[in-house]
C-alpha positions as CSV (number, residue, x, y, z in Angstrom):
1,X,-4.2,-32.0,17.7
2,X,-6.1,-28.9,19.2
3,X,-7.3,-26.7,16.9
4,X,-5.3,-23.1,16.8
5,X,-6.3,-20.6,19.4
6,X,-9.3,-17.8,18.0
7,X,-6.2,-15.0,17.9
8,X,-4.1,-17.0,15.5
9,X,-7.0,-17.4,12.8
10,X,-8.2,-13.3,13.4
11,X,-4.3,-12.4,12.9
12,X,-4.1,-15.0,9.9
13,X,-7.5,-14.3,7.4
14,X,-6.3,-16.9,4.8
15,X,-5.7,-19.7,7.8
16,X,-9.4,-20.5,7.8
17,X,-9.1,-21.1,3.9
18,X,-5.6,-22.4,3.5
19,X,-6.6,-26.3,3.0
20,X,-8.0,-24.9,-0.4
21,X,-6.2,-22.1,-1.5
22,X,-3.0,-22.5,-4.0
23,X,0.4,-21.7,-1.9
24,X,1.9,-18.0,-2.5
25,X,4.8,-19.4,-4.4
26,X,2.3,-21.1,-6.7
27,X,0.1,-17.8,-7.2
28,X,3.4,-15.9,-7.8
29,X,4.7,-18.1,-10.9
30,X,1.3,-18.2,-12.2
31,X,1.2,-14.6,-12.2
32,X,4.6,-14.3,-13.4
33,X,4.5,-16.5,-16.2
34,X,1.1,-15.0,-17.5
35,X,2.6,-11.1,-17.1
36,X,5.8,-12.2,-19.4
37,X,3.4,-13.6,-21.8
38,X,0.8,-10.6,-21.7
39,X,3.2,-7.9,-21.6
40,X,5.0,-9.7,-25.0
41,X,2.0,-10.2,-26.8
42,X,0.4,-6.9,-26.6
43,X,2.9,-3.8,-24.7
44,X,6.0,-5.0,-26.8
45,X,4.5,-6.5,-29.6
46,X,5.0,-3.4,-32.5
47,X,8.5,-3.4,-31.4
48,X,8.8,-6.4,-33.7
49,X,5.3,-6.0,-36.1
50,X,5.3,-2.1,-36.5
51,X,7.8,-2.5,-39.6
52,X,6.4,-5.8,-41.0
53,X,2.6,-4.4,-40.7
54,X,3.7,-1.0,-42.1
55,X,5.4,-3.0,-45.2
56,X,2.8,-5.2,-46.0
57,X,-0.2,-2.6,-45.4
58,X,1.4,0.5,-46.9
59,X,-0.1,2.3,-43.6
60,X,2.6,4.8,-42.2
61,X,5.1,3.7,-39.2
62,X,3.9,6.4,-37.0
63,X,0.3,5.3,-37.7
64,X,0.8,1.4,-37.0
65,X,2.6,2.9,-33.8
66,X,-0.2,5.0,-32.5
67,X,-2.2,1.9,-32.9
68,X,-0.7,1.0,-29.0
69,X,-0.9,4.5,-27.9
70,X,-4.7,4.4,-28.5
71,X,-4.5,1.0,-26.1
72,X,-2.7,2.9,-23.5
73,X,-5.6,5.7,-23.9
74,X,-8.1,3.2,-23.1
75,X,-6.3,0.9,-20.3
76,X,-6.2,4.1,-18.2
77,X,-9.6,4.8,-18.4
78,X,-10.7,1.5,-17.7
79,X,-8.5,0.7,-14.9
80,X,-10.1,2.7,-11.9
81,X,-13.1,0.2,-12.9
82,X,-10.8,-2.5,-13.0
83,X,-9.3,-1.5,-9.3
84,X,-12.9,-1.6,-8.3
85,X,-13.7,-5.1,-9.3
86,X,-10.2,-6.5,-8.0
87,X,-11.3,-5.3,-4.8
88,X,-14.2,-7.1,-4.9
89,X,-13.6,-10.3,-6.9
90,X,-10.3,-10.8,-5.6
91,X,-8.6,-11.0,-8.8
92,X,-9.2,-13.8,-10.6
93,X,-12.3,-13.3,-12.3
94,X,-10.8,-10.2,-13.9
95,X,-7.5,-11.6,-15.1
96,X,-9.6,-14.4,-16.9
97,X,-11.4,-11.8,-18.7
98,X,-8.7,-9.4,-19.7
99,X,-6.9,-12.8,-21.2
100,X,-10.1,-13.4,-23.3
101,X,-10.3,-9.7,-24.4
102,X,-6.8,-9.3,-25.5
103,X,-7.5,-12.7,-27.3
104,X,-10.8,-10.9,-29.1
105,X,-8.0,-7.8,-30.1
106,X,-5.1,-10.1,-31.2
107,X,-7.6,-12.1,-33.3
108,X,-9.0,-9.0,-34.4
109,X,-5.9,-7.3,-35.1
110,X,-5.2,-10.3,-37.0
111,X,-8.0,-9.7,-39.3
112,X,-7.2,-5.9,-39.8
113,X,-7.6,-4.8,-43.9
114,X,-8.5,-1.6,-42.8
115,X,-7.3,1.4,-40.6
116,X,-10.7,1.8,-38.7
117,X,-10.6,-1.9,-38.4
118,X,-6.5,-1.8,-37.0
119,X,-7.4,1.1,-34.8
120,X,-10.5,-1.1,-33.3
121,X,-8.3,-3.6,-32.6
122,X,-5.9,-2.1,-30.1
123,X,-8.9,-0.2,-28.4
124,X,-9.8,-3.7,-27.3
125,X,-6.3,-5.1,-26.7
126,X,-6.5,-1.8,-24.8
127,X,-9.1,-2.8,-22.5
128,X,-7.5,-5.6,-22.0
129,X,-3.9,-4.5,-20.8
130,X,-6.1,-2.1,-18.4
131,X,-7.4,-5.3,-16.8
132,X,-4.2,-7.7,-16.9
133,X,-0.8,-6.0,-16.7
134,X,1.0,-4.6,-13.8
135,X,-1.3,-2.6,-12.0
136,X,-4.0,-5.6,-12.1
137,X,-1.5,-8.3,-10.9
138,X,-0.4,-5.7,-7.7
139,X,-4.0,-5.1,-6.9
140,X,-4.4,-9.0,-7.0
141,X,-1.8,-9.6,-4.5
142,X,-2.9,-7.0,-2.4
143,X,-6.0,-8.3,-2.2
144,X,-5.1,-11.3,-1.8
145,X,-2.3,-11.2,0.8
146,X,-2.7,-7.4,2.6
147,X,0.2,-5.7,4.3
148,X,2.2,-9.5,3.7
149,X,1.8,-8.6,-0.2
150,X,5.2,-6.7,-0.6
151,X,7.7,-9.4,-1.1
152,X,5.1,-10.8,-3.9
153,X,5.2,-8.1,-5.6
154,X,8.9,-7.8,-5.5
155,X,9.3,-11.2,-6.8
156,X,6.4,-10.7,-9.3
157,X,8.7,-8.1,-10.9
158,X,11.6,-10.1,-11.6
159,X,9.6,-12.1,-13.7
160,X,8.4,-9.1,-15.6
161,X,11.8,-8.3,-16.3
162,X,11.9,-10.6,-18.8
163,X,9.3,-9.7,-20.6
164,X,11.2,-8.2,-23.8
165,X,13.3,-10.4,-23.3
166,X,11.0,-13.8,-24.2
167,X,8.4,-11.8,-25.6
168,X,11.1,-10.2,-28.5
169,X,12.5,-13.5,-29.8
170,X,9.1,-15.3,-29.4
171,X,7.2,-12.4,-31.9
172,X,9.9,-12.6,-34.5
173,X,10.0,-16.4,-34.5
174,X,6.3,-16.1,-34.9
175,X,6.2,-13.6,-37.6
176,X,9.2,-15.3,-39.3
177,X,7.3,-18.9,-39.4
178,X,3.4,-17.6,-39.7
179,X,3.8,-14.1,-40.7
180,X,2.4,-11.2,-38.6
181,X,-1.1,-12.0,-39.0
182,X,-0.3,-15.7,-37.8
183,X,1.6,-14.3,-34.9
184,X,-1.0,-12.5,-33.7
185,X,-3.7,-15.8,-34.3
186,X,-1.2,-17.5,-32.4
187,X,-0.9,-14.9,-29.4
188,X,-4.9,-14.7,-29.4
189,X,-4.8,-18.6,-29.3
190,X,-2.4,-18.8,-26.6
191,X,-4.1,-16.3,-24.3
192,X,-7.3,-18.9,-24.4
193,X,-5.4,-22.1,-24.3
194,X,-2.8,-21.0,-21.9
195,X,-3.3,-17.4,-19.8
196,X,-6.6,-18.1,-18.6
197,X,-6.7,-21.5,-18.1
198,X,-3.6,-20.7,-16.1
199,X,-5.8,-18.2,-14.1
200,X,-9.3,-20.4,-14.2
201,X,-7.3,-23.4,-12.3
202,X,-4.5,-21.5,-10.1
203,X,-5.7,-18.3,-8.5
204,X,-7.6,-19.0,-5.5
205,X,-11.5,-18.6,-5.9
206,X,-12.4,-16.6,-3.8
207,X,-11.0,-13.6,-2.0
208,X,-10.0,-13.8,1.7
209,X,-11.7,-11.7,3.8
210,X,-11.4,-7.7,3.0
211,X,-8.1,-7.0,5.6
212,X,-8.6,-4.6,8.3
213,X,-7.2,-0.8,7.4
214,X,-3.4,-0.5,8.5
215,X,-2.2,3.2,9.2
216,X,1.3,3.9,7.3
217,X,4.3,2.5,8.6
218,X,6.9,5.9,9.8
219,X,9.6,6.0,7.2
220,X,12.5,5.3,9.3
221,X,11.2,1.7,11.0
222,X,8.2,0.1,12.2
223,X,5.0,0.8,13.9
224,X,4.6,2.1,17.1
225,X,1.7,1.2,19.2
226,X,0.2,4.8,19.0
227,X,0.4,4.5,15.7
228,X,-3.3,3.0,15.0
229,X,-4.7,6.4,17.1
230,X,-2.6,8.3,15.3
231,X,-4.4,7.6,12.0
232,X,-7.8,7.6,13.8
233,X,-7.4,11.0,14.6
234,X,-5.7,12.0,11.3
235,X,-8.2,14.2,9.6
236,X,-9.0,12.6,6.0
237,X,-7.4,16.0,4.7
238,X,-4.1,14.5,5.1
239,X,-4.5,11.4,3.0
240,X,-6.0,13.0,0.4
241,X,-2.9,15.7,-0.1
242,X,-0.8,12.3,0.3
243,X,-2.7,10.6,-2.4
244,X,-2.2,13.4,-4.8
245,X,1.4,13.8,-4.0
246,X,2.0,9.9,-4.6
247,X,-0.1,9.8,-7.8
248,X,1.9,12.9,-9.4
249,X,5.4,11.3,-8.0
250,X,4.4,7.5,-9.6
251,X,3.2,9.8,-12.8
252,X,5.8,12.1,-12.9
253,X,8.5,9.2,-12.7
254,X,6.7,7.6,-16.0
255,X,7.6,10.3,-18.3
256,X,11.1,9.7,-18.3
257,X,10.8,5.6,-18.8
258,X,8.0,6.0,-21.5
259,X,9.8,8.5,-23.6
260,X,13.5,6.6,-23.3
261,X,11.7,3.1,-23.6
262,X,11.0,4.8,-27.2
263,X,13.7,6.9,-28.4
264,X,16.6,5.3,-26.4
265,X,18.5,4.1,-29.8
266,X,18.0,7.7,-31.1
267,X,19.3,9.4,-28.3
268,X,22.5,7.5,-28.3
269,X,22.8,8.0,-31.9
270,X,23.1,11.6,-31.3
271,X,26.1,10.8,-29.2
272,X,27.8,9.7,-32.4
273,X,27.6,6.1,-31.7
274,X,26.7,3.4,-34.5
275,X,23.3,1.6,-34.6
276,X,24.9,-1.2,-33.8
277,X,27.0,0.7,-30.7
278,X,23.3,2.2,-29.9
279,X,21.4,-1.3,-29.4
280,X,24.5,-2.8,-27.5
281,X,24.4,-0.3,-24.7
282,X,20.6,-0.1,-24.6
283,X,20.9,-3.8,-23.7
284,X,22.4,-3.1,-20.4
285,X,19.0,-1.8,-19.4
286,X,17.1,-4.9,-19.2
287,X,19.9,-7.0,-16.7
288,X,20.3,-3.8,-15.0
289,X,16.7,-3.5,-14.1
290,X,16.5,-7.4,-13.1
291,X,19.8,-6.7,-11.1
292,X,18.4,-3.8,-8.9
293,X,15.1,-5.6,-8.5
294,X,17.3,-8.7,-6.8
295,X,18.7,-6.2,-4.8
296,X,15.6,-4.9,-3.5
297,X,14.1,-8.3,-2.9
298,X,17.2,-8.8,-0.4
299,X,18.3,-5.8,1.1
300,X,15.0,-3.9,0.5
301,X,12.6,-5.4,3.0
302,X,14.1,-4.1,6.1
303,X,13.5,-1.1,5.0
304,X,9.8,1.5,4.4
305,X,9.1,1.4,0.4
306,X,9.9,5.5,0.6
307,X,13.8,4.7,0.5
308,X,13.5,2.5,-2.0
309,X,11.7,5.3,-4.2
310,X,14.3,7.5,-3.0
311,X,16.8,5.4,-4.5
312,X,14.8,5.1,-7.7
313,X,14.4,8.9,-8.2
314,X,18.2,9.5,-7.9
315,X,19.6,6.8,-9.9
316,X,17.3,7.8,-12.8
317,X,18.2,11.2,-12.3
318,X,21.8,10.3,-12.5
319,X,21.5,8.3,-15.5
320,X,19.5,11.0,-17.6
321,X,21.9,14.0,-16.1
322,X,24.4,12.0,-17.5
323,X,23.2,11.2,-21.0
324,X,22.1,15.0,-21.2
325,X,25.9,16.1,-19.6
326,X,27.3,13.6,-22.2
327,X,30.2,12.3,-20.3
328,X,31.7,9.2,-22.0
329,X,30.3,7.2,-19.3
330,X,27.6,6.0,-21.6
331,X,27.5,2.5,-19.7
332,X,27.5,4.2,-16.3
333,X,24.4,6.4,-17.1
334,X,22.2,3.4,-18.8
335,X,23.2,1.2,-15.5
336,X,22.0,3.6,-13.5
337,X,18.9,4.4,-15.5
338,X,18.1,0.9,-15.7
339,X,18.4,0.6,-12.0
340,X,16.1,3.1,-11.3
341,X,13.3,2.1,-13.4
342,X,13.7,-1.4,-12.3
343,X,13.0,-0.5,-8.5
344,X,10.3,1.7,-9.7
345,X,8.4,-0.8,-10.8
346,X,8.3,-2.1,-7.1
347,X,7.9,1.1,-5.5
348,X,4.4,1.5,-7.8
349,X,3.3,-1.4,-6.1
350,X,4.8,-1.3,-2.7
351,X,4.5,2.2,-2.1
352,X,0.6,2.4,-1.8
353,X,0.6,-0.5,0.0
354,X,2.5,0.9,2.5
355,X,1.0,4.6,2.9
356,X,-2.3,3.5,2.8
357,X,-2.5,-0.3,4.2
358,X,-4.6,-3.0,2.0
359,X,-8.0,-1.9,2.8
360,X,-9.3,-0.3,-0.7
361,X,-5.6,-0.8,-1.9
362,X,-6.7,-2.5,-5.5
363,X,-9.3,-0.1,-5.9
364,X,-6.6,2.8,-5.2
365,X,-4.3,0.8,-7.6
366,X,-7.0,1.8,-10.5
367,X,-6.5,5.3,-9.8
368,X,-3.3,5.5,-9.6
369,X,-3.1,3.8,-12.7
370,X,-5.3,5.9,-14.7
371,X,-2.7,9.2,-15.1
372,X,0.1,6.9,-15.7
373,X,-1.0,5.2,-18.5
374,X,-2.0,8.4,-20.1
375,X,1.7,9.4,-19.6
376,X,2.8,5.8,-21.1
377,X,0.9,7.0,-24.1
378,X,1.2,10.6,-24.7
379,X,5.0,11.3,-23.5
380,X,6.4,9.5,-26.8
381,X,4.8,11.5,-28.5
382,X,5.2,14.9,-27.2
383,X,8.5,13.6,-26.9
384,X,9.0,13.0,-30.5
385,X,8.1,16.3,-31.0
386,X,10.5,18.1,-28.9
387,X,13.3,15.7,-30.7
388,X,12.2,17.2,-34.1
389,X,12.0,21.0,-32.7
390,X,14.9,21.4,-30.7
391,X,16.9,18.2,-30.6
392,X,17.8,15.6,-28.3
393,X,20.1,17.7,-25.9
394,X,17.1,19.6,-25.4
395,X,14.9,16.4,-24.5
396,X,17.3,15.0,-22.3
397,X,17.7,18.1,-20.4
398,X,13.9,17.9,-19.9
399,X,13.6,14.6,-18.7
400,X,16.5,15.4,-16.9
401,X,13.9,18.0,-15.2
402,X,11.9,15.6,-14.7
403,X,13.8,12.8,-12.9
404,X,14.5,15.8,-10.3
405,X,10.9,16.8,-10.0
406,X,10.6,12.7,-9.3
407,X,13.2,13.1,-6.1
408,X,11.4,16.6,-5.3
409,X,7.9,15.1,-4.9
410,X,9.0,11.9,-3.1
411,X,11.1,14.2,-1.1
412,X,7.8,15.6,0.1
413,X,6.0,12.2,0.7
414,X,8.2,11.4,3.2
415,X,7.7,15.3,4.9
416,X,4.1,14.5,4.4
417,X,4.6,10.7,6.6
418,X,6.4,12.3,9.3
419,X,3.7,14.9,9.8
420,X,1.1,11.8,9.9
């Protein structure tokens, strides 16, 4: 058989390498499985530790807590470096490494007598989240697939979806059996034995060759063929102005889901419901986020990433107007809060990808990351605050703010498109 013509291996990068690169479905589960297991052993852990550690060490709640705040602190600084070196490496070289350095936290974390020695730990686990949660995994398929990388990350987030959900029953099991110094031996040993062998064996090599720049697709369909002197001409002005707009929207929207992530149970407490009532509705959140990303993975890809934020920014708006409103549609707003943040999660991914094309897309990945991990840390606990000064009406009318100032700014994105 003749060998395929020179303009099907030009339009295809990864054809030349395909004989020795793992298939997309295989990089997908690889990175699926490994984000369930790094987001429960390190993001959600202290949902199920915090009250143990605090027991046994005699160390306030609030302290143990801020123990993952500090991590969040230092992912976001290190993840513009880590952008950097996805761009280059492809990936795989720096998913093996953030396994081994949340290993050397949990193992250290493990061996914690002290509160320098605690806070030490999760300033490494830190640095390790920076390099091997979301924002890595999208740059890694970015890099590795280009303007094809949209559906991958879709289907990367349904896995992460159940993250709390295995991660949860598998810390208490732990902690229950081995106590929560033995959990976390046991999450440090499985992040050597398991995550990066995963990574060592089943993430291609090498990177395929850096893909060509690919001007933004017009929100309402696809390109045109002026489109590629279009963006020649476009003065680097505009792109900059889009960049910040899409780093304050993808920042802004993180307020809301790291401060309800935190004080959900509390808010719906001060609707008069039961702790029990509280923790059944806040478990709609997680199959409604899975639901809506199912969704988007079927109905979604016909249509530019910008609708799909669209649609995040309103449902969460919905959902929080309606907690703050308090209607007794409690199920309602949580399903449509759950939504939202579910797509989001794709659009922080897709989005980029889309405005910008994959050239630099992992190293813009870092950025984007940086201010939203700081918001991942600090919101609680401003948040937390405003709870203790004026109440939770008060804070759910604010986030309620928020979720419009979401829909404003992505609003102005899509202004900002049509003028490109």
């Amino acid at each position: 058989m003749s060998p395929p013509p020179a303009s099907t291996a030009a339009a295809d990068p990864e054809a030349t390498t395909a004989p020795t690169r793992p298939s997309r479905a295989i990089v997908i589960t690889v990175l699926g499985i490994t984000q369930i297991l790094a987001w429960g052993s390190t993001f959600y852990l202290l949902a199920v530790l915090a009250p143990v550690i605090a027991a046994d060490t005699g160390w306030p709640k609030t302290f143990v807590v801020g123990g993952l705040t500090l991590g969040l602190v230092a992912a976001s600084l290190v993840s513009p470096r880590v952008g950097r070196a996805v761009e280059a490496t492809g990936g795989r070289p720096v998913l093996v490494g953030s396994a081994l350095v949340m290993a050397a936290g949990l193992a250290l974390l493990g061996l914690a007598t002290s509160r320098t020695l605690y806070l030490a730990a999760w300033l490494v686990i830190g640095l390790g989240m920076g390099a091997g949660l979301y924002d890595a995994a999208f740059a890694t398929l970015g890099r590795l697939y280009g303007s094809t990388a949209r559906s991958a990350i879709t289907a990367l987030t349904l896995f992460g979806g159940f993250a709390s959900t295995v991660g949860w029953p598998l810390s208490a099991f732990l902690v229950e059996t081995l106590g929560w110094r033995g959990a976390c031996f046991a999450y440090a040993a499985m992040h050597v034995l398991v995550i990066a062998p995963l990574y060592l064996t089943l993430l291609p090599r090498r990177p395929a060759p850096a893909p060509v720049a690919t001007p933004a697709l017009p929100a309402g369909g696809e390109k045109t063929g002026s489109d590629e002197a279009a963006s020649a001409a476009r003065p680097a002005g505009d792109d900059r102005l889009l960049r910040l707009t899409l780093s304050a929207a993808l920042t802004v929207s993180g307020i809301a889901t790291a401060v309800i992530s935190v004080h959900l149970i509390t808010l719906l407490q001060a609707r008069d419901l039961t702790l029990a009532a509280a923790v059944g509705l806040a478990a709609m959140v997680g199959p409604s986020q899975v639901g809506a990303r199912v969704l988007e993975a079927w109905i979604g890809r016909r249509y530019h990433p910008i609708w799909t934020a669209g649609a995040s920014a309103a449902l969460t708006f919905t959902g929080v107007a309606i907690l703050a409103l308090g209607w007794a549609v409690l199920p309602l707003a949580l399903v449509c809060y759950g939504a939202g943040i579910g797509i989001r999660s794709i659009v922080k991914g897709t989005l980029p990808l889309a405005l910008f094309g994959p050239h630099g897309y992992a190293a813009l990945m870092g950025r984007l990351a940086l201010p939203q991990l700081l918001v991942a840390a600090l919101a609680p606990l401003a948040a937390a605050w405003l709870l203790e000064a004026a109440g939770p009406t008060a804070l759910l009318w604010t986030l309620a703010g928020v979720t419009a100032l979401d829909a404003v700014l992505m609003g102005l994105i899509q202004v900002q498109m049509r003028g490109r």
